[in-house]
N, C-alpha and C positions, 0 to 999 in steps of 0.2 A: 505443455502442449501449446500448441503456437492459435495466437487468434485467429490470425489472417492470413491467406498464403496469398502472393503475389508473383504474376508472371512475368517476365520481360523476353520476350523474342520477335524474331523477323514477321512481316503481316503472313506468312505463309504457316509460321509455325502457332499463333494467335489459331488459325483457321480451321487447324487439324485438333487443338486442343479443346476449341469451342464445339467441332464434332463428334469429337470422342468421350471427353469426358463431360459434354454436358449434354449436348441432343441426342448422345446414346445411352446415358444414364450411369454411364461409370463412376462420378464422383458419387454423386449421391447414393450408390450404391458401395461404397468405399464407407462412408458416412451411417452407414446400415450396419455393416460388417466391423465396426470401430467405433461404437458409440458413444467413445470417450471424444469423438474430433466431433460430435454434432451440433457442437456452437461456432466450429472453426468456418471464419466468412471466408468465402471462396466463391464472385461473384463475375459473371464472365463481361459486366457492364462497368464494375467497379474495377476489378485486382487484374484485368490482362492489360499489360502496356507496350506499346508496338516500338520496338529500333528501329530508326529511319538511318541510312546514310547523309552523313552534313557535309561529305567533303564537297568540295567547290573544284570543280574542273580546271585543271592550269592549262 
């Protein structure tokens, strides 16, 4: 079982996963119904990390 899950997406997709699985209670509620994952850290301050575009304009 994995410790830690971490996200990587666009700041739009950060936004939607922060509302849905966290201010709507879906993970922790995932975490209820699987109580084999409820040491697995899944922190929306820690484990979401936003993709920025770096390209440079020609």
């Amino acid at each position: 079982m994995p410790d830690e899950v971490h996200v990587l997406s666009t700041q739009d997709g950060l936004n939607q996963i922060r509302k849905r699985l966290f201010e709507d209670g879906v993970f922790a509620q995932f975490k209820r119904d699987y109580p084999i994952l409820e040491q697995t850290k899944f922190d929306p301050a820690n484990h979401l990390h936003v993709i920025t575009d770096q390209m440079v304009s020609l």
